[in-house]
N, CA, C and O of each residue as an XYZ file, in Angstrom:
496
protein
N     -92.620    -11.155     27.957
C     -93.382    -10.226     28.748
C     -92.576     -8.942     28.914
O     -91.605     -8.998     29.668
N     -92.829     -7.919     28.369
C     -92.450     -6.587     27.968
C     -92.400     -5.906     29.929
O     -91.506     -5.073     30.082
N     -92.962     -6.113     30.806
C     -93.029     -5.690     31.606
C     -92.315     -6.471     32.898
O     -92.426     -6.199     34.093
N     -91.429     -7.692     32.161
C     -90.991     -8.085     33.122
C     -88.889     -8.768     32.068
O     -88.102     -9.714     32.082
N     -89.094     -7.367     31.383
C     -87.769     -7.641     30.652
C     -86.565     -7.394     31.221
O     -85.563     -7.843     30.664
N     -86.416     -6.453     32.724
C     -85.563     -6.132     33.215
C     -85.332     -7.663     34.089
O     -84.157     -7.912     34.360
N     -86.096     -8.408     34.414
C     -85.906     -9.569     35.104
C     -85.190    -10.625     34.224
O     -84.345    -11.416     34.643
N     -85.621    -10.536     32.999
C     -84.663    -11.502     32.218
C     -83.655    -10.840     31.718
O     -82.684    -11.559     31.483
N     -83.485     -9.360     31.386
C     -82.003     -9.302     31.415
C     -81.010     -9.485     32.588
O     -79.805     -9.529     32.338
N     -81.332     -9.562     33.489
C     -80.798     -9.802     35.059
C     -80.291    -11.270     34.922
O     -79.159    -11.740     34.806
N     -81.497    -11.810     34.975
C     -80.985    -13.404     34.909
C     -80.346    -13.723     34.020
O     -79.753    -14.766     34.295
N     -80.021    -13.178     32.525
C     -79.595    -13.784     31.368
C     -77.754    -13.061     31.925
O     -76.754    -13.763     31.775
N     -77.696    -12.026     32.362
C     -76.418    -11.198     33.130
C     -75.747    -11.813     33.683
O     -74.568    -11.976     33.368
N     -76.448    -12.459     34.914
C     -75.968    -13.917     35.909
C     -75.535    -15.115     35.391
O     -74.639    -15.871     35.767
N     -76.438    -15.181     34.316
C     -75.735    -16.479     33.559
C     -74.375    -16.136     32.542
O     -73.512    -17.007     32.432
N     -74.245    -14.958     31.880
C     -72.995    -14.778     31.090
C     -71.962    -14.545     32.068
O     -70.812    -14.978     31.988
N     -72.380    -13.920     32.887
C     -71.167    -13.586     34.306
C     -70.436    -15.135     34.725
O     -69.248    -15.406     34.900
N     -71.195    -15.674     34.775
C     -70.731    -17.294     35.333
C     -69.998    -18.463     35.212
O     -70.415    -19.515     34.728
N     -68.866    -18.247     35.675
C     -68.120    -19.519     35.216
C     -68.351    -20.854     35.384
O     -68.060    -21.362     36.467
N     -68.827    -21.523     34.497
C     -69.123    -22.605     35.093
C     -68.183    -24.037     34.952
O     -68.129    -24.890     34.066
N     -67.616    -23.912     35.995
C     -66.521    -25.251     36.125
C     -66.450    -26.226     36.273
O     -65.561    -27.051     36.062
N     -67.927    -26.288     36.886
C     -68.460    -27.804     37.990
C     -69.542    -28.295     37.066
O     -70.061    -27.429     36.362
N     -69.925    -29.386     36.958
C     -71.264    -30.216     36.310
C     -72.537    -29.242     37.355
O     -73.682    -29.237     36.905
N     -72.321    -28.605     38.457
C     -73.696    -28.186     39.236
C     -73.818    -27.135     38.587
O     -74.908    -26.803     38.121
N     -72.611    -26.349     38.423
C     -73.151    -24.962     38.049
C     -73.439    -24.743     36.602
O     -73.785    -23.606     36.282
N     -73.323    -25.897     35.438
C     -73.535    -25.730     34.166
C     -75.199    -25.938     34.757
O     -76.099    -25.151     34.462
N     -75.362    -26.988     35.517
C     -76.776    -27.677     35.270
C     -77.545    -26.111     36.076
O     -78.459    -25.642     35.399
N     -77.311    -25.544     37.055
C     -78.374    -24.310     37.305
C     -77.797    -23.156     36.259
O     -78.701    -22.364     36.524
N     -77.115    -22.541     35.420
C     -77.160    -22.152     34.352
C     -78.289    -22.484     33.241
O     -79.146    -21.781     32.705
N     -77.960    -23.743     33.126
C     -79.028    -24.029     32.610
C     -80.896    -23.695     32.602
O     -81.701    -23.110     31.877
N     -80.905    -24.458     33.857
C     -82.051    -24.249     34.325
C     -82.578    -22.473     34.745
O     -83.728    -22.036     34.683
N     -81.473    -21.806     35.114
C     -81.785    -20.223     34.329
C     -82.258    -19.680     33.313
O     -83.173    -18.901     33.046
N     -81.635    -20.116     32.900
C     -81.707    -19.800     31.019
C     -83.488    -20.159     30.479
O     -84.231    -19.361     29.908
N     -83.853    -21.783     30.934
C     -84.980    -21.738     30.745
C     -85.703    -21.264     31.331
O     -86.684    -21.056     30.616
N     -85.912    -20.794     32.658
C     -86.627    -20.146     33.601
C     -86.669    -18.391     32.697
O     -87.654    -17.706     32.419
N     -85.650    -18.205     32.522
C     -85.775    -17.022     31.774
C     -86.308    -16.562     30.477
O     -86.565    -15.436     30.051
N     -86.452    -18.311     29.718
C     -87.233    -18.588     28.598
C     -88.576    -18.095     28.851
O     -89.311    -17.226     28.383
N     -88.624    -18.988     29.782
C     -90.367    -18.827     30.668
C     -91.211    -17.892     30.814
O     -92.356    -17.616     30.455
N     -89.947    -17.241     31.750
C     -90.649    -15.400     32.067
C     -90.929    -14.334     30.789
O     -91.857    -13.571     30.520
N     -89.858    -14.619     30.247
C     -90.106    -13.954     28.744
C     -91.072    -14.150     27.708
O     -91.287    -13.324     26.821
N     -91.696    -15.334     27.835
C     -92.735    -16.042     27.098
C     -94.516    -15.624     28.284
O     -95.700    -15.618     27.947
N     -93.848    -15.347     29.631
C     -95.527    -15.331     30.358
C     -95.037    -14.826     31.532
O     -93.929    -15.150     31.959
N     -95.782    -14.042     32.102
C     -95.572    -14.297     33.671
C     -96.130    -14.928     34.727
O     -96.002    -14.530     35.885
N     -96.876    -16.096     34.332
C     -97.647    -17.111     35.044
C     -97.069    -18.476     34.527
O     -97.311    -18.350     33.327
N     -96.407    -19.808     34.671
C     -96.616    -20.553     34.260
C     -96.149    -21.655     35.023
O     -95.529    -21.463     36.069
N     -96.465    -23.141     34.461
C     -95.973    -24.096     35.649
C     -94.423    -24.484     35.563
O     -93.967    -24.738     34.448
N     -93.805    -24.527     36.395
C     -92.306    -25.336     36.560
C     -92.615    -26.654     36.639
O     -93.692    -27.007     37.118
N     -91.674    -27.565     36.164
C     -92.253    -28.984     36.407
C     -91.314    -29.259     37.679
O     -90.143    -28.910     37.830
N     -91.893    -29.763     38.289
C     -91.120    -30.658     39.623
C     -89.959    -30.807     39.509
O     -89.173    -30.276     40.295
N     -89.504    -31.695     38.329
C     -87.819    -31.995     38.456
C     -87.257    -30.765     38.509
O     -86.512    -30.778     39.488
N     -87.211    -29.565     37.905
C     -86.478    -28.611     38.079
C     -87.127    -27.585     38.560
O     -87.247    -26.616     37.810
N     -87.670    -27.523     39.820
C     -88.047    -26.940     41.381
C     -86.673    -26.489     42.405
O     -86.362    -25.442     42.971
N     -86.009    -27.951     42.305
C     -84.950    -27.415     43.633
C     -83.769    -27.316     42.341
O     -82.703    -27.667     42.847
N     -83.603    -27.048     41.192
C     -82.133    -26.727     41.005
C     -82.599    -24.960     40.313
O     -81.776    -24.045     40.330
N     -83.742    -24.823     39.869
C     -84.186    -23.497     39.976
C     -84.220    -22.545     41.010
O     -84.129    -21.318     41.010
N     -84.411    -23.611     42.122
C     -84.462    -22.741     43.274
C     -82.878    -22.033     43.957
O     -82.703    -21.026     44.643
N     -81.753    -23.208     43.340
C     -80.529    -22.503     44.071
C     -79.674    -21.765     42.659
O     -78.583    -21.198     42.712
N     -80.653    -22.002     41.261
C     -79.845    -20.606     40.669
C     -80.141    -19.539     40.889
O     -79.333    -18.614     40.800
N     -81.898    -19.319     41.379
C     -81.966    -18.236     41.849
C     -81.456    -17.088     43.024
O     -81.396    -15.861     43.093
N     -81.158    -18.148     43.819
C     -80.544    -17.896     45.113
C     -79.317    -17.567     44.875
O     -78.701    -16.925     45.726
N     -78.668    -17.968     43.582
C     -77.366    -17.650     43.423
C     -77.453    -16.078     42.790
O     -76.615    -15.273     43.196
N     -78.388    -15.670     41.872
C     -78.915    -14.526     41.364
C     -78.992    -13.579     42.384
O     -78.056    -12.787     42.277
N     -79.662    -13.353     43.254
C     -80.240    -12.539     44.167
C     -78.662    -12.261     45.110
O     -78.208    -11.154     45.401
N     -78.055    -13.597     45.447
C     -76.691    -13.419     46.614
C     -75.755    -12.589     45.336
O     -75.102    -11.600     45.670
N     -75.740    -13.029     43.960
C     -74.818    -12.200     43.123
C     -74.550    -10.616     43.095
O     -73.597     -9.848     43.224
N     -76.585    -10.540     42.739
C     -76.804     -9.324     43.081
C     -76.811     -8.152     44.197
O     -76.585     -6.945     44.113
N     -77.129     -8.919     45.178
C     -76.832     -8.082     46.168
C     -75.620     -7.650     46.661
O     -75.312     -6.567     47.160
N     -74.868     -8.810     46.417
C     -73.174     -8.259     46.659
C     -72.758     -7.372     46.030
O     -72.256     -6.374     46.545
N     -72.882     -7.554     44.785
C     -72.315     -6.831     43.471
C     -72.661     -5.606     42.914
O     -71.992     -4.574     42.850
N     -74.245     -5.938     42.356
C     -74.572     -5.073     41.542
C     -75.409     -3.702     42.327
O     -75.396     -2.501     42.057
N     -76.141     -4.512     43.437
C     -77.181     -3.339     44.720
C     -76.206     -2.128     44.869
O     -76.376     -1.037     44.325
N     -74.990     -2.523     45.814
C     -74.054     -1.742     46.205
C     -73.522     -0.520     44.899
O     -73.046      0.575     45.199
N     -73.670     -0.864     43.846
C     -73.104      0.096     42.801
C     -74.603      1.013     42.089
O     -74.477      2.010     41.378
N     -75.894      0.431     42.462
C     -77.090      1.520     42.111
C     -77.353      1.776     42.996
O     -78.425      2.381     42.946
N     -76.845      1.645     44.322
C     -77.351      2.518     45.222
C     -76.237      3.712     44.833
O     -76.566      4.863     44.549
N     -75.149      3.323     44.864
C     -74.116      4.918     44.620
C     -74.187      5.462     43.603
O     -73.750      6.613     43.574
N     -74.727      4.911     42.425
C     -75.104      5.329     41.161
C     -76.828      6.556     41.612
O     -76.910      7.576     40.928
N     -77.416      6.431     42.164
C     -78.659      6.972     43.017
C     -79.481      6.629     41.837
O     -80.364      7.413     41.488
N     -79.244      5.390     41.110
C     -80.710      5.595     40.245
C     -81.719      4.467     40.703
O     -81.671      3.238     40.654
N     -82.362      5.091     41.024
C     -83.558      4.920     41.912
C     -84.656      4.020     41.197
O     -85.619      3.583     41.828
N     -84.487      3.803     40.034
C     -85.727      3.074     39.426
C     -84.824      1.576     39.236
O     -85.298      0.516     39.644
N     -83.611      1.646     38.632
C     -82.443      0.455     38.554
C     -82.306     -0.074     40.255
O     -82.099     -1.182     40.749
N     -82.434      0.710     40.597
C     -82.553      0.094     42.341
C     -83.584     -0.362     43.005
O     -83.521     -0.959     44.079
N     -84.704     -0.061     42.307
C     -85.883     -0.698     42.809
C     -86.005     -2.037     41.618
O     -86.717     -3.031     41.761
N     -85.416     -1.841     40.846
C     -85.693     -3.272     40.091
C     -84.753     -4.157     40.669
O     -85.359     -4.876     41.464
N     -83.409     -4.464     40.626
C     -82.413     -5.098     41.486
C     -83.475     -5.677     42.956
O     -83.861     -6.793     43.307
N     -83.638     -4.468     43.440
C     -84.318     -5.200     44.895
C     -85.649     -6.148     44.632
O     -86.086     -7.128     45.236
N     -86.018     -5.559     43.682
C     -87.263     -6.798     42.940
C     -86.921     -7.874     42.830
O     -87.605     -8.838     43.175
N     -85.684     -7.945     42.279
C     -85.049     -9.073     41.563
C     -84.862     -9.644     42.474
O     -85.437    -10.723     42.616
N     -84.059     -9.199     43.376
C     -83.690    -10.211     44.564
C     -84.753    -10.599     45.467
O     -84.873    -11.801     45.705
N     -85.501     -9.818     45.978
C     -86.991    -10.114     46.970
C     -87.638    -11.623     45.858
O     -87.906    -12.723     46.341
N     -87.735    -11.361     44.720
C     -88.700    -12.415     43.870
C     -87.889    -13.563     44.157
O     -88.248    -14.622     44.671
N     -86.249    -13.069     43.587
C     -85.735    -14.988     43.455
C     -85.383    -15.909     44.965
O     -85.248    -17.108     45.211
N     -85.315    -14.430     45.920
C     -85.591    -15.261     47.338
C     -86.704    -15.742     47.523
O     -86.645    -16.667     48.332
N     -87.851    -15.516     47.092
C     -89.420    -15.907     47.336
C     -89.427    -16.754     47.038
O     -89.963    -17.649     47.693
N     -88.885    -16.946     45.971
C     -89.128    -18.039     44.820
C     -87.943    -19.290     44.926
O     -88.009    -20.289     44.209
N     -87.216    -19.142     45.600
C     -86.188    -20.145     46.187
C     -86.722    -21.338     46.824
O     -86.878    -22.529     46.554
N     -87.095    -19.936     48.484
C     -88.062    -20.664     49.086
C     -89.292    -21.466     48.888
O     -89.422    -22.573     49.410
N     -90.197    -20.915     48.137
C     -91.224    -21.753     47.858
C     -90.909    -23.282     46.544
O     -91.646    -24.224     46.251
N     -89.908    -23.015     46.189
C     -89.582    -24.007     45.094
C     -89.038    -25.202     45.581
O     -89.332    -26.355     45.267
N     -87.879    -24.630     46.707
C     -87.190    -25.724     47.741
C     -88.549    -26.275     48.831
O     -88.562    -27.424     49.272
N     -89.315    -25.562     49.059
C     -90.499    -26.353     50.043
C     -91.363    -27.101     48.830
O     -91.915    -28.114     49.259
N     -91.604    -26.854     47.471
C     -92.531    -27.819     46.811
C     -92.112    -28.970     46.134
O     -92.812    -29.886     45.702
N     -90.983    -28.842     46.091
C     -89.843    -29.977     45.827
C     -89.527    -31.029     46.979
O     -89.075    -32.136     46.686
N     -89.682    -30.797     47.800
C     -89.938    -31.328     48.857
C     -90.798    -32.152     49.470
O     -90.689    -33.242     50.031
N     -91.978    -31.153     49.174
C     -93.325    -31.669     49.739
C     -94.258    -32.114     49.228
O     -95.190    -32.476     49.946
N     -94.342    -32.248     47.813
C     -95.304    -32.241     46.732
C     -94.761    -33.206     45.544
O     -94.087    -32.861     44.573
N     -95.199    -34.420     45.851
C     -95.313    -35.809     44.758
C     -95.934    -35.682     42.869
O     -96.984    -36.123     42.402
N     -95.175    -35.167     42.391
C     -95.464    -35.282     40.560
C     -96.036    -34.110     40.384
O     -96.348    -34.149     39.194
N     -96.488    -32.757     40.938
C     -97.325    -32.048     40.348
C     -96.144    -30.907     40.304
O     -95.345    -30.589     41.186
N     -96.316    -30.391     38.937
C     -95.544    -28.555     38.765
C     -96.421    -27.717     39.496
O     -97.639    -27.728     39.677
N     -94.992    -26.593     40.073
C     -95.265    -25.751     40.501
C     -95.759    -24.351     39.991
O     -94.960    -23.519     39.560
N     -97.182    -24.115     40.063
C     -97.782    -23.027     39.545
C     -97.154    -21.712     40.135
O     -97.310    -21.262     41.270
N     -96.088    -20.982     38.655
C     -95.594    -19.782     39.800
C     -96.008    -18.741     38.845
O     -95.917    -18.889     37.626
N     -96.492    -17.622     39.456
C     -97.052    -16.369     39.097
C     -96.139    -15.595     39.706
O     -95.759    -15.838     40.851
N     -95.634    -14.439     38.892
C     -94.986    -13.715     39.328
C     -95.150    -12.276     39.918
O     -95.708    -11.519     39.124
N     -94.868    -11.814     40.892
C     -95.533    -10.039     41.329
C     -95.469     -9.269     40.337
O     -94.923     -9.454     39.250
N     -96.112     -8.277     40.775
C     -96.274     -7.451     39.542
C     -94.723     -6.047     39.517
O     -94.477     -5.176     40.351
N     -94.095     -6.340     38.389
C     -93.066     -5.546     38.287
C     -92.879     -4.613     39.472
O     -93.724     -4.596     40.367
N     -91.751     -3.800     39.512
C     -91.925     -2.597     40.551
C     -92.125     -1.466     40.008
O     -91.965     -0.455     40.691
N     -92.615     -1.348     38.328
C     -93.080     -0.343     38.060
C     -94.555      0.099     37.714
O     -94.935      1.213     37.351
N     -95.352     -1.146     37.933
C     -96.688     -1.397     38.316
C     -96.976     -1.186     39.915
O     -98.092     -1.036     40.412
N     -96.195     -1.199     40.349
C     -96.488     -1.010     42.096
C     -96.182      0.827     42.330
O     -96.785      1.374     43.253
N     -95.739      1.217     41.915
C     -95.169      2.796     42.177
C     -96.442      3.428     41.786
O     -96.554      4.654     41.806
């Protein structure tokens, strides 16, 4: 999805950035990587259940990366369109944390239907 390529270069960023030392953090690497398969292939599609809650804390790891890291340097950079995507990035994979960690939870065998907002350059 051509309109949602800045989101998978983000996530694919997070994952080369990442050391992964521990069996947890190879396994949400992982589950990045395909999530990023995903988005790149559609911006609507189902997650299957089993990987709901470990999607949900790579994202969370994405968004806490980003905001520490990368926000702080396009805001002083003033580019304003790289800064509204970053904050996309992070607003979505917090959304999407949350709702992944509550359907993992609450919801017996069925994938989670996730549709994604519409870029932030469709909203401007």
């Amino acid at each position: 999805m051509p309109a949602y390529d800045f989101y998978v270069a983000q996530l694919r960023f997070v994952v080369a950035r990442t050391q992964c030392d521990t069996p947890d953090l190879v396994e949400m690497m992982a589950a990045l990587e395909d999530f990023a398969d995903q988005v790149n292939a559609s911006s609507s599609f189902d997650l299957q259940l089993d990987r709901c809650r470990i999607t949900g804390r790579a994202l969370a790891g994405v968004a806490g990366f980003l905001q520490q890291h990368i926000l702080p340097e396009t805001i002083a950079a003033g580019n304003q369109i790289a800064e509204r995507q970053v904050r996309w990035v992070i607003d979505t994979s917090m959304g999407l944390t949350a709702a992944l960690t509550v359907h993992a939870e609450t919801v017996e065998g069925a994938p989670y239907p996730l549709d994604l907002p519409e870029p932030p350059d469709a909203v401007m």
